[in-house]
VEXLUMZA-615215 format. One line per field, with one value per residue (C-alpha): residue number from 1; residue in three letters; x, y, z. Coordinates in nm, 2 decimals. Last residue first. Example, Ala and Ser with C-alpha at 12.3 -4.5 7.8 and 13.67 -1.06 7.14 Angstrom:
BEGIN
i: (2, 1) $
aa: (ser, ala) $
east: (1.37, 1.23) $
north: (-0.11, -0.45) $
up: (0.71, 0.78) $
***
This chain:
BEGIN
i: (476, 475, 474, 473, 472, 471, 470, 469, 468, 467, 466, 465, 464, 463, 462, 461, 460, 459, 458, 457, 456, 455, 454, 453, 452, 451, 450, 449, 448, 447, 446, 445, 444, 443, 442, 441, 440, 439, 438, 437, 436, 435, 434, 433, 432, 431, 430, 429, 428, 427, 426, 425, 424, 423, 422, 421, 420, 419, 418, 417, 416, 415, 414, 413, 412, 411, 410, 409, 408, 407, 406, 405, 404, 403, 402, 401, 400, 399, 398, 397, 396, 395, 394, 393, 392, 391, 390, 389, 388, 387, 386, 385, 384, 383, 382, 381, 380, 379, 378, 377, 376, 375, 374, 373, 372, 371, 370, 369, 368, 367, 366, 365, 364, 363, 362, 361, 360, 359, 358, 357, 356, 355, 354, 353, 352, 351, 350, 349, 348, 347, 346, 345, 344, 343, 342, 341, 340, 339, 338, 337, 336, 335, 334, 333, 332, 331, 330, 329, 328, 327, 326, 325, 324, 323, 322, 321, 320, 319, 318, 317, 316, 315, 314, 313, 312, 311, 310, 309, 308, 307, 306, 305, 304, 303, 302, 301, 300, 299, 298, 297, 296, 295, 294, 293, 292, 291, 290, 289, 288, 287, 286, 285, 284, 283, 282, 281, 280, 279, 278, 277, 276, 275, 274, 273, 272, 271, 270, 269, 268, 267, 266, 265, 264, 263, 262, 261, 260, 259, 258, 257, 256, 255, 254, 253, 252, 251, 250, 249, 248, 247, 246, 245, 244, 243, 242, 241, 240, 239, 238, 237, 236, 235, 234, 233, 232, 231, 230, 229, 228, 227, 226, 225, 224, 223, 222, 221, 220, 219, 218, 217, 216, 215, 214, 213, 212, 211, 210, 209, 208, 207, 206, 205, 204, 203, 202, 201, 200, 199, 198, 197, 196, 195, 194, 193, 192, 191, 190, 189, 188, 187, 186, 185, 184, 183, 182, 181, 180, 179, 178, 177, 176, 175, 174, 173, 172, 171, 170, 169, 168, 167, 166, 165, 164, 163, 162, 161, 160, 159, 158, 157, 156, 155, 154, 153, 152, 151, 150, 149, 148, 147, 146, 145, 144, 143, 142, 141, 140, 139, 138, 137, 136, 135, 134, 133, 132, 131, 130, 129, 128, 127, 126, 125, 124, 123, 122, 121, 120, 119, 118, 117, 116, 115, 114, 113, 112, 111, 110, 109, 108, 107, 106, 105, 104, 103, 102, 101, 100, 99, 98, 97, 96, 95, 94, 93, 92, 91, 90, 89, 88, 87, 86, 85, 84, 83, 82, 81, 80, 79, 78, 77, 76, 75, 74, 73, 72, 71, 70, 69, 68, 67, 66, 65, 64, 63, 62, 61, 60, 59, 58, 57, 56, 55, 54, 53, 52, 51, 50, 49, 48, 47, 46, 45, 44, 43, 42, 41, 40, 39, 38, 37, 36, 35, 34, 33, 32, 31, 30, 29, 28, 27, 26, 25, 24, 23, 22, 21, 20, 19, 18, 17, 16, 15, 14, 13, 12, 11, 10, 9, 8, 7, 6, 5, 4, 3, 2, 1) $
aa: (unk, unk, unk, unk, unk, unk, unk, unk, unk, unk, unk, unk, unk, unk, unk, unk, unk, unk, unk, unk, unk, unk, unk, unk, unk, unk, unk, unk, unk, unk, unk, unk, unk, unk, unk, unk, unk, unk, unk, unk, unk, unk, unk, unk, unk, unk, unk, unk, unk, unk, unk, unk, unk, unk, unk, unk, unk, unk, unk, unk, unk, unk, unk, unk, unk, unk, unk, unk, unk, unk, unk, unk, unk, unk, unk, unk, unk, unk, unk, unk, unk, unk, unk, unk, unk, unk, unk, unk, unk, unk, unk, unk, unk, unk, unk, unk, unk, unk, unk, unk, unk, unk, unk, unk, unk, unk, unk, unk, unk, unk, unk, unk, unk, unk, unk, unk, unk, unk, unk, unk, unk, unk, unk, unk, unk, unk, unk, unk, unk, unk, unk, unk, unk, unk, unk, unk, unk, unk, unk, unk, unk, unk, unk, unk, unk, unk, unk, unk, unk, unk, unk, unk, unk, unk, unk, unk, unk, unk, unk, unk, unk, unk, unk, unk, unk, unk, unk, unk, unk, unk, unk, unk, unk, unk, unk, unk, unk, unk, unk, unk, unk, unk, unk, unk, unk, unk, unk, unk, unk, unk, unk, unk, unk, unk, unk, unk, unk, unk, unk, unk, unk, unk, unk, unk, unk, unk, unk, unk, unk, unk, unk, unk, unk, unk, unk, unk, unk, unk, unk, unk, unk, unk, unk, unk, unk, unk, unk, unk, unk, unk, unk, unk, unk, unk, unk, unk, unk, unk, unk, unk, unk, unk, unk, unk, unk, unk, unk, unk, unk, unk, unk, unk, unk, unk, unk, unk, unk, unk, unk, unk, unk, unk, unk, unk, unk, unk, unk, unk, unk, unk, unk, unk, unk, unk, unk, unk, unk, unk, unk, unk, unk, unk, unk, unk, unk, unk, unk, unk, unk, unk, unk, unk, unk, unk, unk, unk, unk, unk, unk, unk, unk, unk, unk, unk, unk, unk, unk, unk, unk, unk, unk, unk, unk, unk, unk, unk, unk, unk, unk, unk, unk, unk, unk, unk, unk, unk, unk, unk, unk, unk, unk, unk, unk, unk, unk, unk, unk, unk, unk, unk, unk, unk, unk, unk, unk, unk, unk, unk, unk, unk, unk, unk, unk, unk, unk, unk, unk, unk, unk, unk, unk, unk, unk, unk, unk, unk, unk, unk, unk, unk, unk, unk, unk, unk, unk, unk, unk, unk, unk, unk, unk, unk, unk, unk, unk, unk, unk, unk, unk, unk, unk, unk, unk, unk, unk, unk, unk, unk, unk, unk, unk, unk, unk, unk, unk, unk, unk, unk, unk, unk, unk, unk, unk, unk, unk, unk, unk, unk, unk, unk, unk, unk, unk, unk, unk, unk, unk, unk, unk, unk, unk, unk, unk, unk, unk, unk, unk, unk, unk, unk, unk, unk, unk, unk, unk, unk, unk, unk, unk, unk, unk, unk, unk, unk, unk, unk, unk, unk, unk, unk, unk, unk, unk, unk, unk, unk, unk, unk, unk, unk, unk, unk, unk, unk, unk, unk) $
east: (14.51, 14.38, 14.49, 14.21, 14.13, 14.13, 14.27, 14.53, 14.86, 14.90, 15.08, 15.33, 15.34, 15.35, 14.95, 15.02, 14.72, 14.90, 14.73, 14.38, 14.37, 14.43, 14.18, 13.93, 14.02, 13.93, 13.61, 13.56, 13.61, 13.37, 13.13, 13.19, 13.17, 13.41, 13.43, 13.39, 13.60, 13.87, 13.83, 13.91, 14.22, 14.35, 14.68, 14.88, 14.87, 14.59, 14.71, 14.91, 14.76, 14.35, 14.32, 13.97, 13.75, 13.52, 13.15, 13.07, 13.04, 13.34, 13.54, 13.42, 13.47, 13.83, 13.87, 13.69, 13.94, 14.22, 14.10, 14.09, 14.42, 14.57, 14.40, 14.50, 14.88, 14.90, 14.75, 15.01, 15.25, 15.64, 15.59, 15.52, 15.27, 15.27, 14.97, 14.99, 14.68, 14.68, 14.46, 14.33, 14.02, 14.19, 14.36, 14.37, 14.72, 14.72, 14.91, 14.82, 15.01, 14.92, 15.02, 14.77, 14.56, 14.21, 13.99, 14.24, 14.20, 13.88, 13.83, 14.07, 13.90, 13.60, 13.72, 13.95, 13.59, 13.38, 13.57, 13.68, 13.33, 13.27, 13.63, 13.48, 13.67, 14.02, 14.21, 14.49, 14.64, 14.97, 15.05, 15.36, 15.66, 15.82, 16.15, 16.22, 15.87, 15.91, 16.17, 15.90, 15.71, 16.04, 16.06, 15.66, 15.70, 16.03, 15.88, 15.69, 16.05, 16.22, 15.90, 15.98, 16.39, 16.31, 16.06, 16.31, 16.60, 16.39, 16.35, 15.98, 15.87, 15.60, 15.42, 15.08, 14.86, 14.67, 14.39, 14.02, 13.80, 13.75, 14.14, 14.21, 13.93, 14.13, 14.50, 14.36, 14.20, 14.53, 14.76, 14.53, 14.56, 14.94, 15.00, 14.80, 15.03, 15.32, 15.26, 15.15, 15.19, 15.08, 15.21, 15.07, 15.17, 14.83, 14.92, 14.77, 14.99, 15.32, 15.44, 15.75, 16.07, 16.23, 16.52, 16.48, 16.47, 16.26, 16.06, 15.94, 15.81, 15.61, 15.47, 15.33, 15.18, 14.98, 14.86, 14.98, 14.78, 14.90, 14.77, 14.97, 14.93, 14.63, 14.37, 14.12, 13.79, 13.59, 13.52, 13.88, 13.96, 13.64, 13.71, 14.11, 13.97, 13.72, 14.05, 14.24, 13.98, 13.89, 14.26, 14.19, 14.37, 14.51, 14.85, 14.94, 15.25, 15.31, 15.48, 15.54, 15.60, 15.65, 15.69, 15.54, 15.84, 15.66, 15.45, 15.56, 15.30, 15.46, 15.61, 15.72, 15.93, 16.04, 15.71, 15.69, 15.36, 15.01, 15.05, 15.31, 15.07, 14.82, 14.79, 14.90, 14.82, 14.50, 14.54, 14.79, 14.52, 14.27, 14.07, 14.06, 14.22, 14.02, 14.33, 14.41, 14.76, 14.96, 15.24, 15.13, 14.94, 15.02, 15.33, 15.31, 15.62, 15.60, 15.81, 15.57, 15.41, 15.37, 15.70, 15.50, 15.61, 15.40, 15.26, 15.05, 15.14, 15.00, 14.66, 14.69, 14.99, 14.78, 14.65, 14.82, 14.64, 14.54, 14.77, 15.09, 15.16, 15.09, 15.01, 15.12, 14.91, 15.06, 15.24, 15.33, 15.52, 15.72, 15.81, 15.87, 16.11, 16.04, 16.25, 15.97, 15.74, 15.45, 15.54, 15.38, 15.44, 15.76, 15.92, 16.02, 16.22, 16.47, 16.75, 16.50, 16.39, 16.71, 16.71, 16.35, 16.42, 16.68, 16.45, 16.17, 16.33, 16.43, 16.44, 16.14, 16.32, 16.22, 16.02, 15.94, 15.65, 15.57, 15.52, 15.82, 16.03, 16.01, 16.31, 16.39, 16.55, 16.62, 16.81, 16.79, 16.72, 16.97, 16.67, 16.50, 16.51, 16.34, 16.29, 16.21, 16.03, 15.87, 15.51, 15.45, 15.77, 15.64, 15.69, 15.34, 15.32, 15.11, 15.40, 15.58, 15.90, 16.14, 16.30, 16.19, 16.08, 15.90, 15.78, 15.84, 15.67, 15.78, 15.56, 15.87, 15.81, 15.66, 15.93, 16.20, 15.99, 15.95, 16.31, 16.41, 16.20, 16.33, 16.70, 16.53, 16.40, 16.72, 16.98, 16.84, 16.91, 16.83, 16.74, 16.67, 16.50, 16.25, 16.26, 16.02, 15.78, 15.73, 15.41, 15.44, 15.45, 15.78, 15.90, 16.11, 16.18, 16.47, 16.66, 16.59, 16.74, 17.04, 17.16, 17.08, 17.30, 17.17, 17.27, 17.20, 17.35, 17.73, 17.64, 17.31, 17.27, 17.46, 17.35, 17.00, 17.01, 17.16, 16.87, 16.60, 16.76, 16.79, 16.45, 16.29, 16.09, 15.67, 15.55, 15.22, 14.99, 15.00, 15.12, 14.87, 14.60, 14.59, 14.71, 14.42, 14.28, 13.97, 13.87, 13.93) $
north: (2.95, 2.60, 2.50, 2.36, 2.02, 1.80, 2.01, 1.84, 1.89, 2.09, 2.38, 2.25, 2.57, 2.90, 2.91, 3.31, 3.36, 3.14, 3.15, 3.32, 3.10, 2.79, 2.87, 2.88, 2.61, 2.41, 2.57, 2.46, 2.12, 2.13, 2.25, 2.02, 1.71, 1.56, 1.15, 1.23, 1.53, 1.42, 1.11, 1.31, 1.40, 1.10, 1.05, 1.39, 1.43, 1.31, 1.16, 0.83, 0.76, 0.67, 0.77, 0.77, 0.74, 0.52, 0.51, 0.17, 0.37, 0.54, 0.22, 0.09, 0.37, 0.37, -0.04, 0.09, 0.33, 0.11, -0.16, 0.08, 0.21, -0.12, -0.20, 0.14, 0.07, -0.28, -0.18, 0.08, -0.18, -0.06, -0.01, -0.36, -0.36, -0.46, -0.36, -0.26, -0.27, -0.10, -0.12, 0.06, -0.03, 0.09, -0.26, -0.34, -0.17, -0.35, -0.53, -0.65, -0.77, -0.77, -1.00, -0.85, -1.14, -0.92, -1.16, -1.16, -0.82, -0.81, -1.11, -0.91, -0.60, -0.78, -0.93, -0.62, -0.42, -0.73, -0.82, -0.40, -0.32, -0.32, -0.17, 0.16, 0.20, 0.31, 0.32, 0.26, 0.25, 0.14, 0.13, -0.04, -0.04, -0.32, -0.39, -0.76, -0.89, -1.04, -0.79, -0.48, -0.70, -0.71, -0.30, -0.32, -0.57, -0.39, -0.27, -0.57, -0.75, -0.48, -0.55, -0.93, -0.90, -0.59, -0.80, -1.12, -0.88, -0.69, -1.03, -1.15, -1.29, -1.58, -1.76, -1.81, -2.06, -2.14, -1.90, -2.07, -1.78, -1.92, -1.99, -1.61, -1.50, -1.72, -1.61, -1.25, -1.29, -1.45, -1.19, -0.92, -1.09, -1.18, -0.87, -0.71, -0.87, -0.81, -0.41, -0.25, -0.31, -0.59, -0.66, -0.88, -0.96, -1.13, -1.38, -1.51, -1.76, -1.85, -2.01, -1.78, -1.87, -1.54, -1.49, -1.12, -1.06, -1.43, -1.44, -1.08, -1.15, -1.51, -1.31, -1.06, -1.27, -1.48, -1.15, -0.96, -0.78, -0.61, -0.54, -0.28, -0.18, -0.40, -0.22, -0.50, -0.33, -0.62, -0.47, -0.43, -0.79, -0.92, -0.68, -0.84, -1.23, -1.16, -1.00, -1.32, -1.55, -1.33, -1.32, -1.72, -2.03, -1.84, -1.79, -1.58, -1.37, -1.27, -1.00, -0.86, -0.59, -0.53, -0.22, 0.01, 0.28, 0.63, 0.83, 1.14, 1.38, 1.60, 1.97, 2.05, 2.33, 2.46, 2.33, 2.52, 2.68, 2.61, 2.34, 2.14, 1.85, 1.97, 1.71, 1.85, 2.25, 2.31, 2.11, 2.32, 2.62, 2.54, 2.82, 3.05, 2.97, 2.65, 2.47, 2.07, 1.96, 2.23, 2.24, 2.54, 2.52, 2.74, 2.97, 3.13, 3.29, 3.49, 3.44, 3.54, 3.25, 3.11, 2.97, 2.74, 2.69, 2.42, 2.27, 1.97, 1.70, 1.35, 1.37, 1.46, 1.26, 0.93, 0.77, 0.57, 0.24, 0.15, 0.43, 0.20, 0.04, 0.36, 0.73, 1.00, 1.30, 1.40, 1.75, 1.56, 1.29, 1.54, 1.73, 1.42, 1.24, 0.94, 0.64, 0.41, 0.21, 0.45, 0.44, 0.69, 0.63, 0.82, 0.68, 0.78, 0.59, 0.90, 0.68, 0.57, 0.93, 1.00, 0.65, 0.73, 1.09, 0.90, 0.64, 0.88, 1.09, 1.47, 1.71, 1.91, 2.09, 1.91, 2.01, 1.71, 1.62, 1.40, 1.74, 1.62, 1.43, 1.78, 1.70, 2.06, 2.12, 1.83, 1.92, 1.81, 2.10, 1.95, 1.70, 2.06, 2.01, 2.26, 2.16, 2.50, 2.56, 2.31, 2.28, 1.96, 1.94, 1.60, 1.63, 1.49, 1.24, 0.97, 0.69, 0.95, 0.90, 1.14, 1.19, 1.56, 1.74, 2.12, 2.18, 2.55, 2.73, 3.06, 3.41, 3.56, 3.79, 3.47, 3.26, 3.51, 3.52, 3.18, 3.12, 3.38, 3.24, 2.92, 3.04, 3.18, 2.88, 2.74, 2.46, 2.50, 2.25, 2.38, 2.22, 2.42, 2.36, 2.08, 1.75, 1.63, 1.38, 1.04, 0.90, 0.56, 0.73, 0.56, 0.94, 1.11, 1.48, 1.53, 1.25, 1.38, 1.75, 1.61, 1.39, 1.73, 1.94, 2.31, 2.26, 2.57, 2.40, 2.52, 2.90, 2.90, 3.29, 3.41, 3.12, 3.16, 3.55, 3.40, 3.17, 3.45, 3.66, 3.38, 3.33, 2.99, 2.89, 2.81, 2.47, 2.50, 2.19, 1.87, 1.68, 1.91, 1.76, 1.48, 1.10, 0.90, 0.62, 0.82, 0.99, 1.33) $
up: (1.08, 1.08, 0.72, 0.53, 0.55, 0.83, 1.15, 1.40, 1.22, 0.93, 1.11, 1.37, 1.48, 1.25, 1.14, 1.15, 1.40, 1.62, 1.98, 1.87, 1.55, 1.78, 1.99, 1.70, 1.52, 1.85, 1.80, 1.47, 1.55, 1.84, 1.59, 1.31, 1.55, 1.77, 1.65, 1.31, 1.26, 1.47, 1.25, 0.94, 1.09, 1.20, 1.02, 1.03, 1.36, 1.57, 1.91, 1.97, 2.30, 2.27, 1.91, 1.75, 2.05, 2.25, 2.21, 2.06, 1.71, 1.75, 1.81, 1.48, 1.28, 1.40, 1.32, 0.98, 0.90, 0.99, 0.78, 0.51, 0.57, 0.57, 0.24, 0.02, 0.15, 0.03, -0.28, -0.31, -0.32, -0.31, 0.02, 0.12, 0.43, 0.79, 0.94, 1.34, 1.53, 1.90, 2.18, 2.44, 2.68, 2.94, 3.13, 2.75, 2.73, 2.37, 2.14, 1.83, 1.50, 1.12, 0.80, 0.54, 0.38, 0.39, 0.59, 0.91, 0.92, 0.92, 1.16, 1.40, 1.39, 1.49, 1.75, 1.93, 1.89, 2.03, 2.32, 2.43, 2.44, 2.79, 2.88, 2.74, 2.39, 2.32, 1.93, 1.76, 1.41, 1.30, 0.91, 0.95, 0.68, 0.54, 0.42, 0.62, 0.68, 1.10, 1.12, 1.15, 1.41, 1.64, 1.60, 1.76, 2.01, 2.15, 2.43, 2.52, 2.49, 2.75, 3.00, 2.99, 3.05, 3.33, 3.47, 3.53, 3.62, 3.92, 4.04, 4.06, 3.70, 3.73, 3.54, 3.63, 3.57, 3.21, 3.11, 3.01, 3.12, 3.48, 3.48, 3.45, 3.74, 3.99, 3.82, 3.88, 4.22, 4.36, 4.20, 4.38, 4.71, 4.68, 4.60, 4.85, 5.09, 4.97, 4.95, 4.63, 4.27, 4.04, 3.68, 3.40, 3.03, 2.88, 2.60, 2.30, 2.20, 2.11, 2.40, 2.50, 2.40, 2.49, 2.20, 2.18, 1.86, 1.77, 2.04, 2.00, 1.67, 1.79, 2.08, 1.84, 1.57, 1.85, 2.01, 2.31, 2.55, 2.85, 3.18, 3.39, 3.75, 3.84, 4.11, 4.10, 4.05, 3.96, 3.66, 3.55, 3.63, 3.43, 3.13, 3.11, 3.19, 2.84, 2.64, 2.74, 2.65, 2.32, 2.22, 2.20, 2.40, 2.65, 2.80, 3.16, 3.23, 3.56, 3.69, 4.05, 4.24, 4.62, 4.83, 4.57, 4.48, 4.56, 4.30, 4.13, 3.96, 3.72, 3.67, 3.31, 3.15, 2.81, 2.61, 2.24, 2.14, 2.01, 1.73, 1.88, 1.95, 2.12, 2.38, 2.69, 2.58, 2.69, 2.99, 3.12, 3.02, 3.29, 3.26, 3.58, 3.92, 4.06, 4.11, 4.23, 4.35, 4.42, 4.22, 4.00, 3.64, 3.37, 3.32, 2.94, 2.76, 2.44, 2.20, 1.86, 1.91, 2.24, 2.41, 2.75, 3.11, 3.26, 3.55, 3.74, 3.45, 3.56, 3.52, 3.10, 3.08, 3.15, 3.43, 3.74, 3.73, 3.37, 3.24, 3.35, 3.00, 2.81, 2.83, 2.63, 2.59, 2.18, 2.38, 2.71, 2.59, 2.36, 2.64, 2.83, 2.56, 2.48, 2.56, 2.37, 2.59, 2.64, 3.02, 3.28, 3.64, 3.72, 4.02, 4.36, 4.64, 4.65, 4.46, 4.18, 4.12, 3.90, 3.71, 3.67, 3.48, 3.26, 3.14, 3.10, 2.84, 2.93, 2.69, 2.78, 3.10, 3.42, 3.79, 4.00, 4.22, 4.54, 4.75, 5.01, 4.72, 4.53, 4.26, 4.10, 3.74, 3.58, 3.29, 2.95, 2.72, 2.46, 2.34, 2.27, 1.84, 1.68, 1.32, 1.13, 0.79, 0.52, 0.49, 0.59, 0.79, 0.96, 1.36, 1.40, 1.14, 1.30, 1.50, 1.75, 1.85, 1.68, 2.03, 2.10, 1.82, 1.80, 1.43, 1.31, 1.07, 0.89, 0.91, 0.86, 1.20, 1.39, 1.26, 1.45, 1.75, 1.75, 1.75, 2.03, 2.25, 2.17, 2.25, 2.56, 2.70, 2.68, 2.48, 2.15, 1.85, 1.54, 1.24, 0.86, 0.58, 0.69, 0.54, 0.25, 0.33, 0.34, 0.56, 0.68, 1.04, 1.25, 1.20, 0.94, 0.87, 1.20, 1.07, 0.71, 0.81, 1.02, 0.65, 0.48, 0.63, 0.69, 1.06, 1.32, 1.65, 1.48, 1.57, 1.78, 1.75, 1.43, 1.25, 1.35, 1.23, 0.88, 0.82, 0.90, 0.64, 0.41, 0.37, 0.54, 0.25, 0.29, 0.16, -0.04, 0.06, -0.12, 0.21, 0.45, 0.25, 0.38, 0.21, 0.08, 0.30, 0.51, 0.19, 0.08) $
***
């Protein structure tokens, strides 16, 4: 297949949920087992441009043992089922390829255990990361990791979420210290304790933040909590090319100024988010700036950045100090990629993104751009370009298959272009359904292979989340 045609999970053989199996779920989950299919689309639909059919069945489980109980059922009628959390995810990863089970945890919403001593905190999957820092804000605490949606932290860690904070405080993958895992076949898996480092055997919490659904069901998370910095501040800061802002972002990072977030938005995006959220921002390129820490180093790293800004041809600061003024600024980031849809009422986004050493950030965020640019498609950027991430959203008419056919290839070669300046396919959204082949290019056969190995051992019966991950064949 070719980088732009659909994957071959789409054409693949979808398996039926028998009625035996159907009738056990009613029995167990009584009105949480819907068959309606208003509940089935909802749960068949992402922000992926992909359109697939809905899964057969939803159900929503309120326990660890209700999923047990699923997978051990699917496991015995070799029947797949697709773990979703908030419906998030932008590459097709809770897609019913092949038909089966939607398990829906957002009912498994408790927070178990807030460890303010240790710094850590114990949660069922369901929780989203508003609600979790609502909790912590009352003990002084917060949750670090931000990928902008209200995700849910199950779901955040199976794709490895990261976001606007990831510059300072990591990604998913540092930030979860424990799991409790449904395997296949209902088995349950503790990884990980809440001590902060381990040399007790393979590190199998790892194994599972980031793979996508396809080796069990999270029921439990313990993460990393970080105390409320004493002062915070945002500043926003215009330039007069993405180049001059993505030229002050590689100078801050390489001086070792310990910025919080650092975010990129383009011409296209500033203009979208003025218009929903009615921010009159000059639109420009623009970098969207918070420091952490006490007052004084604040001021100190706030004074480097505006000094190392102006050297590249930034304006001064301005300035958002109140909790309100942040709040208003953050929300309109977060809405960057909902305000680009209105900018072409009807369209869909093909998003891409991708992460490449801070070094190489200029020239791969250039060159997409003159590519882009070239082919006519309206497009936005944003990017946590504090890591060397960045996102490309194409906005296409769906009726257009020519539209389609040129997104992807601009995607394709903005992928092939961070691979070749040694960064990677996907730096938060993960695989899915859209970047398989560039697993394959950016891994290698053999590390590919391997991967399909472990996932074999786990779910021999290909039951979870199959399609996902592997290009081509089906990984069991």
């Amino acid at each position: 297949m070719t980088h732009a045609s659909l994957p071959t999970a789409l054409n693949g053989p979808r398996r039926a949920v028998p009625e035996l199996l159907k009738q056990a779920c009613r029995e167990r989950f009584g009105a949480r087992c819907v068959e309606s299919l208003a509940v089935r689309q909802q749960h068949g639909r992402d922000e992926s441009p992909f359109d697939v059919e809905p899964p057969e069945l939803v159900l929503f489980a309120e326990s660890e043992e209700e999923v047990a109980f699923v997978l051990a059922q699917a496991q015995q009628h070799a029947v797949p089922v697709i773990p979703y959390g908030a419906g998030t995810s932008l590459e097709g990863h809770l897609l019913a390829v092949q038909g089966g089970i939607s398990l829906d945890l957002s009912r498994m919403n408790r927070i178990l255990a807030i460890q303010a001593e240790d710094l850590t905190v114990t949660v069922q999957p369901g929780v989203t990361r508003h609600r979790l820092n609502d909790e912590l804000r009352h003990q002084g605490l917060f949750f670090p990791i931000d990928p902008g949606a209200d995700a849910s932290l199950g779901g955040m860690a199976a794709t490895r979420a990261s976001g606007t904070n990831a510059v300072r405080y990591g990604t998913l993958r540092e930030n979860v210290l424990a799991l409790r895992v449904v395997t296949p076949g209902g088995g349950v898996v503790r990884t990980g304790s809440r001590a902060r480092k381990s040399s007790a055997g393979y590190d199998l919490t790892r194994l599972f933040v980031g793979s996508e659904g396809t080796l069990g069901v999270i029921t439990e998370l313990t993460l990393r909590l970080y105390p409320l910095p004493e002062a915070v501040s945002a500043a926003i800061c215009f330039f007069p090319s993405i180049d001059a802002a993505v030229q002050t972002t590689m100078q801050i990072i390489q001086m070792g100024v310990p910025i919080a977030r650092c975010e990129l938005l383009d011409a296209h995006t500033v203009r979208a988010v003025n218009a929903h959220d009615h921010l009159g921002l000059r639109e420009s390129a623009m970098l969207l700036m918070e420091f952490h820490g006490s007052a004084a180093s604040v001021a100190e790293q706030a004074g480097t950045v505006q000094e190392i800004a102006r050297d590249c041809g930034g304006e001064d600061f301005e300035w958002a100090s109140t909790p309100e003024e942040r709040t208003r600024l953050w929300t309109a980031r977060h809405h960057a990629y909902l305000s680009a849809l209105q900018m072409k009422p009807g369209c869909r986004c093909v998003t891409t993104d991708t992460c490449v050493p801070i070094s190489r950030l200029a020239e791969s965020i250039n060159e997409s751009v003159a590519e882009v640019q070239a082919s006519g498609l309206p497009y936005f950027i944003v990017g946590h370009v504090g890591d060397g991430n960045f996102h490309m959203g194409y906005l296409i008419d769906p009726a257009l298959p020519a539209e389609r056919e040129t997104a992807e290839r601009l995607s394709a070669q903005m992928v092939a272009r961070a691979l070749r300046l040694g960064g990677t396919c996907t730096g938060e959204h993960g695989i899915g359904l859209h970047k398989q082949d560039f697993l394959l290019d950016e891994a290698g056969a053999e590390a590919v292979e391997l991967m399909r190995t472990l996932k074999r051992a786990v779910d021999p019966l290909d039951i979870m989340n199959p399609g996902k991950i592997f290009p081509g064949q089906a990984a069991g």
